[in-house]
C-alpha positions in Angstrom: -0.3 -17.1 21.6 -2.9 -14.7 22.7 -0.4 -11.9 21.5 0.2 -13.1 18.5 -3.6 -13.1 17.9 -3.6 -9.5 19.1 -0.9 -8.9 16.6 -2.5 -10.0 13.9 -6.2 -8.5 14.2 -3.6 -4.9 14.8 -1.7 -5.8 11.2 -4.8 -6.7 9.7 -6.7 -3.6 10.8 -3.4 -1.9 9.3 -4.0 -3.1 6.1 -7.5 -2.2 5.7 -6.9 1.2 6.3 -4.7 1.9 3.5 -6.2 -0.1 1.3 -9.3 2.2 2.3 -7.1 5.2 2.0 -5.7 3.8 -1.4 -9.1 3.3 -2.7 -10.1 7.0 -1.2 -6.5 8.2 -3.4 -7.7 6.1 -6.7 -11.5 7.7 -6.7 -9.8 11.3 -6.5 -7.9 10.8 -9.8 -9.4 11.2 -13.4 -10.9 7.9 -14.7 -8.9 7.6 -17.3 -5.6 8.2 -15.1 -7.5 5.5 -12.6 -7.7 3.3 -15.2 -4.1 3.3 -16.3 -2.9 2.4 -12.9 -6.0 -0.4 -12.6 -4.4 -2.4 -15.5 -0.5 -1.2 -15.3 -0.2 -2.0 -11.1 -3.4 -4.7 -10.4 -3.6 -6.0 -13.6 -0.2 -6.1 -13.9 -0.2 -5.7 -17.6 2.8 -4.4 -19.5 3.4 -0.7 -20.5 3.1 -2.1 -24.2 -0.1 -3.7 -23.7 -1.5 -0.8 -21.9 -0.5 1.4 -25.1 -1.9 -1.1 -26.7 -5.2 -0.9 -25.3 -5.2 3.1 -24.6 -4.4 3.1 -28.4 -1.1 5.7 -27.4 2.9 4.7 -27.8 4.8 3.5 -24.8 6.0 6.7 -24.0 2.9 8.2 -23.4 2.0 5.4 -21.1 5.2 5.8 -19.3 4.7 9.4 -19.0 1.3 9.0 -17.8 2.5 6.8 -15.4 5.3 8.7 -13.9 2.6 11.7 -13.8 0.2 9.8 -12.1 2.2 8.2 -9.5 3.6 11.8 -8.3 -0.7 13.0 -8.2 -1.4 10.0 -6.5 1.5 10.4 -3.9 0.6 13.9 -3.3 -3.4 12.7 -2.5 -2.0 9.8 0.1 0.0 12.1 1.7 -3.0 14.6 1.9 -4.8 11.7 3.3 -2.2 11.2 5.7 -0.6 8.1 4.3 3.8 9.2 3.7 6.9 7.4 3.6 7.2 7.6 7.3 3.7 5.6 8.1 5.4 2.5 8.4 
């Protein structure tokens, strides 16, 4: 039991630091592109409603998106967050 404990405190430590590094990531990007991710991937709200609100067409949101995604990437790995982390 005692290692499952240990286990535990480890993952949770885990988590915390990319959600840290995550949150290190989000504060590097433009507001607006901050934003745009806020409501798309914690808000969870559709690319139409985020056109919607950004007053652009889907497209643009999608292609904001997809630029965003490959910035942010680039700013994890820089913070030494990859594919291979996990």
């Amino acid at each position: 039991m005692k290692v499952w404990k240990k286990m535990d405190a480890f993952l949770y430590g885990l988590i915390f630091l990319y959600i840290d590094k995550l949150r290190e990531a989000m504060e590097n990007l433009p507001e607006e592109d901050a934003y745009l991710i806020y409501l798309l991937f914690f808000e969870e709200i559709t690319v139409k409603e985020a056109a919607q609100i950004c007053g652009c067409s889907r497209k643009t949101i999608q292609n904001r998106r997809k630029r965003i995604l490959v910035i942010l990437h680039q700013i994890l790995q820089d913070l030494g967050i990859n594919e291979n982390t996990f």
